[in-house]
N, C-alpha and C positions, 0 to 999 in steps of 0.2 A: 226470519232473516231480514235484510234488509230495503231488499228489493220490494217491492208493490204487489200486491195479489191483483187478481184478476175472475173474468168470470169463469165458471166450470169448464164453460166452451172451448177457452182459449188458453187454458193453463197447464195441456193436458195429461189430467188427472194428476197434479202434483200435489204431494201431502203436505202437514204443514212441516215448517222446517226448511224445505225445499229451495234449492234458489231459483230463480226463474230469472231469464233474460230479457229485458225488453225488446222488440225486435219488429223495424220496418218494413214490412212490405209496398213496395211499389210497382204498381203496375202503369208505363207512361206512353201507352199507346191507344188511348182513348177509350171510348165508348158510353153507354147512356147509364147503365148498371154493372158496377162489376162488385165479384167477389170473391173470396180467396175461401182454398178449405185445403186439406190436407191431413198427413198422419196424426198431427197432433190436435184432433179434430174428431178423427178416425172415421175420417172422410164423410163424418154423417152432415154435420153443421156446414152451411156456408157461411162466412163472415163478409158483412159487407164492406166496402170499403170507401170514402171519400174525396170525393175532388178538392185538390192542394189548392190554400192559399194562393192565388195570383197565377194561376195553370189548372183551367178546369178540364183538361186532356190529361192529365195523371192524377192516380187515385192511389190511397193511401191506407194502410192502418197498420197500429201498432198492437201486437199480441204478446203477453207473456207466454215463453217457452221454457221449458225445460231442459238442462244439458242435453246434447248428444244429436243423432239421427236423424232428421227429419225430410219428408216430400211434399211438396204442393202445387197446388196447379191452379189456374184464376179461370172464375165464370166471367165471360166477359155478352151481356145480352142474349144468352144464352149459353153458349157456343164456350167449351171446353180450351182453353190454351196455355201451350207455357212460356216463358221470359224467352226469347235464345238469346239473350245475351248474360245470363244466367248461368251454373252450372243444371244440367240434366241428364235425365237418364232413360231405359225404358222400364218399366215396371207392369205390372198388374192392373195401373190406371192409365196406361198410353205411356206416352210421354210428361214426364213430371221433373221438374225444380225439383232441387236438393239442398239441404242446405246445415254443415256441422256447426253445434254450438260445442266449447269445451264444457266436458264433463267437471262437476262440483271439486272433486278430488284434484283436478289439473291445475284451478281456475284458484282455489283460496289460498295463500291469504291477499293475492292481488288482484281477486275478483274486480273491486272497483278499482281499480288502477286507469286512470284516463290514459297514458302517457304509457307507450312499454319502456323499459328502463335504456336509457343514453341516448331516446330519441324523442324529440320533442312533437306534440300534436298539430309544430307549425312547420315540420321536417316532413314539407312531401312537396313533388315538382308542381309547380302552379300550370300547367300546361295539361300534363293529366290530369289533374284536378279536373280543369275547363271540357275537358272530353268526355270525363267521367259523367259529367254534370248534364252535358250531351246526350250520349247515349245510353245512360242506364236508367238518371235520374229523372231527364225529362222535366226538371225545375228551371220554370223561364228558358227556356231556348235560345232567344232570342238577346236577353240581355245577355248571358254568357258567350254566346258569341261574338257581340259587339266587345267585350273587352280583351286585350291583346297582353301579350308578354310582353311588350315594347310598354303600353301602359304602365303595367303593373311597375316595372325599373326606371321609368320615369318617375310616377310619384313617390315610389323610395328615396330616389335620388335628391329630390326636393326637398323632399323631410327630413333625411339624414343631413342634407346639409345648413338644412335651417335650425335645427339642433345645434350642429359643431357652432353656429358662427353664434349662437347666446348660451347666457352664462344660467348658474343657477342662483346667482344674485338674483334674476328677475323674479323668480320664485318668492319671493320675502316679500311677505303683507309689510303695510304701511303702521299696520298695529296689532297685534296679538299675543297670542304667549303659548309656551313650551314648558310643560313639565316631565320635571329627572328625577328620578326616583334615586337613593342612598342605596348602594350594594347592600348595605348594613341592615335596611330595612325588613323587618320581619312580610315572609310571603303575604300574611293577613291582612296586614296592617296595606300594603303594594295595592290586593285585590281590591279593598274598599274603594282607595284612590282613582283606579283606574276605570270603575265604576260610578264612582258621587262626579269624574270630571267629564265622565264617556269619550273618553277617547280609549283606544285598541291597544296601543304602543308607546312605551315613555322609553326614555335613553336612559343609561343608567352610569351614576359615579362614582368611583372612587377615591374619597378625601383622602386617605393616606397616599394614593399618587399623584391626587392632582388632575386626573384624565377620565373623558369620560372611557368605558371601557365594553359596553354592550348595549344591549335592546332585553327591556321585558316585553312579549307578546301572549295574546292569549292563549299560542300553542303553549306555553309555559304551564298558564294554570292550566291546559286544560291535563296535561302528562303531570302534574303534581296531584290533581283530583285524581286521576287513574290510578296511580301511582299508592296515593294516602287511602284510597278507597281499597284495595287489597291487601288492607291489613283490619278492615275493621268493616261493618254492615255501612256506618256511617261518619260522615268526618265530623271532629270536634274544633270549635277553636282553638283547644290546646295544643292539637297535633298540628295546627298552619303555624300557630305562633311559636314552636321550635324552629322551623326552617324560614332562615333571611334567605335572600335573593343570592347574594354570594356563596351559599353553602348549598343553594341548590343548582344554581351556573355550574359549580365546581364536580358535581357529582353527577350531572349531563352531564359534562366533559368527558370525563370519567368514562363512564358508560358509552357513550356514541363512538369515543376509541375502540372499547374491548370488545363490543357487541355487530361491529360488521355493516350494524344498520343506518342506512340513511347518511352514513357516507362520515367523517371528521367534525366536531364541533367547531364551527371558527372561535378564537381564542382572540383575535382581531378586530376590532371592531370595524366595518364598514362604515366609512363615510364619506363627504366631502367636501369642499371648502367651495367660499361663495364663486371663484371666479372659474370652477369646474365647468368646462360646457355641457349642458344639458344633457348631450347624446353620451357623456363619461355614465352621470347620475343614471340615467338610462340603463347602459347596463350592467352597471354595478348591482343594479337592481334586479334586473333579471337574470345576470347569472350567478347572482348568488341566494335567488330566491326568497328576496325577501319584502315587505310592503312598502318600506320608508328608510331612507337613507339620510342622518340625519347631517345637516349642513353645519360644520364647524369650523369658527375663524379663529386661529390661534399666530402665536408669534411665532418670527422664523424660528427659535430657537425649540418650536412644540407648547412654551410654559403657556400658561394665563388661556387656556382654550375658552371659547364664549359657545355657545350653542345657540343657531339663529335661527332655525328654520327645520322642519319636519318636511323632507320633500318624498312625493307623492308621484307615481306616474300618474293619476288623476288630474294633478296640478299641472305635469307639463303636456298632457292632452288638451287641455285648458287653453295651452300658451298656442299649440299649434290648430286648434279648432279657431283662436281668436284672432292670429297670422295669416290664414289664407280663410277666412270669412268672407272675404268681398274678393277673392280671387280663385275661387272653387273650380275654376274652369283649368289652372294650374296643374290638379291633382285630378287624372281621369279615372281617378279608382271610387274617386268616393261618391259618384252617383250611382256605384255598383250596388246591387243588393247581397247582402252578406250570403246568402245560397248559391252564386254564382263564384264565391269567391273563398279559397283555401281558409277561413278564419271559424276560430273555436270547436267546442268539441261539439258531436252533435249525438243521437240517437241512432248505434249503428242499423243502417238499412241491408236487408237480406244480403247475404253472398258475401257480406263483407269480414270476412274469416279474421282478418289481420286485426279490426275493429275490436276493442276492450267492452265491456257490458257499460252502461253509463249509468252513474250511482242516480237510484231514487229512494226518499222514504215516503214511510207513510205516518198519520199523523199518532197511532200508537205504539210505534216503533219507541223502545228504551234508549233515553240519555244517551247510555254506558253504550249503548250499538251504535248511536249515531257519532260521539265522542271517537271509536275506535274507527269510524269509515273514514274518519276527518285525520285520522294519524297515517293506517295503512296506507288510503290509498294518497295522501300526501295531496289532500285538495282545500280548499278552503270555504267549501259552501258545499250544499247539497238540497235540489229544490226538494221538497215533500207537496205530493201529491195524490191525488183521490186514486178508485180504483179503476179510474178510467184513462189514467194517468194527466188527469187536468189539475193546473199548478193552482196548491194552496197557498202555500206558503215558502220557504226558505229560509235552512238552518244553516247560519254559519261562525267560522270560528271565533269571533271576537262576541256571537251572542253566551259565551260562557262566562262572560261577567255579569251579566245579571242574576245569577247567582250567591251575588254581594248584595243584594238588596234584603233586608230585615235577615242575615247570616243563616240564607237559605243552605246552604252547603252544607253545613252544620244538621240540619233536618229533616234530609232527603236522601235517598237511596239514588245513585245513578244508575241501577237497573231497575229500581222501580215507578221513577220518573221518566213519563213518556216527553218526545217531542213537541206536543200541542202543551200540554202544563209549559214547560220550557220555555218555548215562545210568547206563552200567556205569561209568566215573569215576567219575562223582558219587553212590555211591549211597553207600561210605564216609561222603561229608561229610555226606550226610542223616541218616544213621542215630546219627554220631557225637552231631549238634547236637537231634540228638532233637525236631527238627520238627513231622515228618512223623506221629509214635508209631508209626514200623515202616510207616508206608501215606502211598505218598508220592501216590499218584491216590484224590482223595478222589471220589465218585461220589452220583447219585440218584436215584429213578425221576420220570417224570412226574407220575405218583398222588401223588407227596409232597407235603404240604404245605408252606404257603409259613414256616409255623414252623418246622418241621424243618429246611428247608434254610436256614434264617435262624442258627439255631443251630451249626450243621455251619461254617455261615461265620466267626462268629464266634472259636474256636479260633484259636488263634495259628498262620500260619504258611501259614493255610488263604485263598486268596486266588479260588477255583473251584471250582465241581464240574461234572463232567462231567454229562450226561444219558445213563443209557441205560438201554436196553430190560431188564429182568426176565428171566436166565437166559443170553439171547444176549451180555448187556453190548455189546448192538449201540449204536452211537453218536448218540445222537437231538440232542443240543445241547448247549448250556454257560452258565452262568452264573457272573459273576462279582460282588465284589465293588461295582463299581462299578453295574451292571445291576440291585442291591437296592435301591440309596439314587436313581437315577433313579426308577425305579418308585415306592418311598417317599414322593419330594418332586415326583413329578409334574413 
């Protein structure tokens, strides 16, 4: 599957095949040693556990579980306890934690699913949040209390309105270029391009109207390689070079009507014109879930459209990190450390039932699995990580075009190509396009502030950062682009 193995101790006894949950423990009431053990343990093993980053009074570790049942109870310097602010019960070992995972049968095919559906991951009261944060999590105490409700819709306030009052003309380099792909163009001939120029996303034309009329994305190729790869072990060039981009646009369309899933294809193109205000571009972008919105200045009448600019919420994090730089005292959010503060998805921690499993791979996980996590659970990266869940790497969607290089596609089985070959591809085209600057997994701690990591995002290229642990580079959560400017605009 696709989740991370673990050791014997801590998985327990799951066969292969198995899914296993990643799953937090916290224990945030001090002491010199602590450790956890439990059913899935079967009570022989203690596991020890760790003092957090920037709070050495809670201790921490993450275990792989198996769906369903489970009890535990923390050694803390000896001495036998359990959470109460936890669910428990009494049993056979005193008083013991409880704690249900959904069973495998419940859980697929939205196993990885960050998001439950029609609610967003930035769709929870910020007040509980702060309490939660208080008394379960026991991360930084102190900084979480220092920031207020009254803060948080202060600095929204500022930023939405520093938004409305500019345009996305400001957005447009002094010099660059924008490449549009022909409807007409055969899929093959598109992948090359979008790879020998490395960029993710081209707008696309059509000369017989006149207009531009969509976005190719890598999700594109990567549901035509799924797609072409279920009719054969491996794809040929001749079977890319029958499907142009219009004939496969049309037959998405097609399908994403009659099939229920993932909701209408827009037939629309999404855009906007240079004197849009920012906070429009904004959320054009977020609510219609997509990377880049591209800026078009056309005549009143519609004719003669020009395409000026690829806009980015990276670009206008850019604008707003460069706005209040010498006035940070403005915005009282942003000396906040992202743990104290509702942003991104993290690694659910015990008790937390309502909490999704948070996708990880590992570096022998198949293409074809990591391909389909990236569709199901409708995300756009997934860190890959050892067995200790310490971050190796990161697969994400736009790395399916380097599979245009020397027409690997052509070659390769996507179930018999792991993750690590995959990323061993691509790391050429990263390094070529100079991205990444040499570091293609951009990273942060919890402690970090919500500046820092606003900054870090802003960079070109940079669309995530992973969370983790100080030393271990253990995997605690992610944040992305998107997961800023919800938090932002509330």
């Amino acid at each position: 599957m696709f989740g991370p193995g673990s050791d014997p101790g801590q998985n327990n006894g799951a066969g292969r095949g198995t899914v296993l949950v990643p799953t937090r423990f916290v224990w945030p009431y001090g002491g010199h040693r602590v450790f956890v053990s439990g059913s899935f343990t079967g009570w022989r093993e203690h596991i020890p556990m760790s003092p957090m980053e920037g709070c050495p009074t809670v201790f921490q570790v993450i275990c792989n579980l198996t769906p369903g049942y489970h009890q535990y109870k923390f050694n803390v310097d000896g001495d036998w306890r359990h959470d109460e602010h936890q669910p428990f019960v009494s049993g056979g070992y005193g008083i013991v934690n409880t704690v249900f995972l959904a069973r495998e049968g419940d859980v697929v095919p939205v196993i990885f699913n960050i998001e439950a559906p029609g609610r967003s991951n930035m769709d929870v009261d910020d007040a509980t949040f702060i309490r939660m944060a208080n008394s379960s999590d026991g991360i930084l105490h102190e900084a979480a209390q220092r920031i207020s409700q009254a803060d948080i819709e202060i600095s929204r306030q500022r930023v939405s309105l520093f938004l409305s009052q500019h345009t996305a003309y400001e957005l447009l380099p002094e010099s660059g270029k924008v490449v549009a792909l022909d409807v007409n163009l055969p899929v093959k001939q598109a992948f090359h391009i979008l790879y020998e120029q490395g960029i993710p996303v081209a707008p696309l034309w059509d000369f017989s109207r006149g207009h531009f009329v969509g976005v190719l994305t890598a999700i594109d190729f990567i549901l035509i390689l799924r797609e072409l790869g279920n009719h054969g072990s491996n794809l040929t060039e001749e079977e890319l070079e029958t499907h142009t981009i219009l004939a496969w646009k049309d037959g998405k369309s097609r399908l994403r009507q009659t099939d229920g899933n993932g909701g209408p294809y827009p037939r629309r193109l999404i855009h906007a014109g240079p004197y849009d205000s920012l906070k429009d571009v904004v959320l054009k972008i977020l609510q219609n879930k997509v990377s880049t919105v591209p800026i078009i200045h056309s005549s009143p009448d519609g004719s003669f459209p020009q395409l000026l600019h690829l806009a980015s919420l990276s670009g206008i994090l850019k604008c707003i990190c460069r706005h209040f730089k010498h006035s940070s005292s403005t915005l009282p959010i942003l000396q906040q450390p992202i743990c104290s503060i509702p942003l991104g998805t993290w690694v659910p921690k015990i008790g937390e039932s309502s909490a999704g499993p948070f996708a990880m791979l590992r570096q022998n996980a198949s293409l074809s699995d990591a391909l389909s996590l990236l569709v199901q659970a409708d995300i756009s990266s997934v860190p890959v990580v050892d067995d200790s869940h310490s971050l190796i790497d990161i697969y994400s969607r736009s790395d399916i075009t380097s599979l245009a290089k020397d027409r690997a596609y052509a070659q390769v089985s996507l179930d018999e190509m792991s993750i690590h070959q995959a990323l061993q591809l691509g790391q050429d085209a990263n390094s070529s396009s100079g991205i990444y600057n040499g570091q293609r997994c951009q990273m942060c701690l919890p402690s970090d502030p919500l500046r820092k990591v606003m900054e870090r995002l802003a960079n070109p290229g940079v669309r995530r950062l992973v969370i983790v642990e100080a030393g271990s580079k253990r995997v605690e959560g992610i944040i992305t682009l998107s997961d800023v400017f919800k938090f932002l605009l509330g």
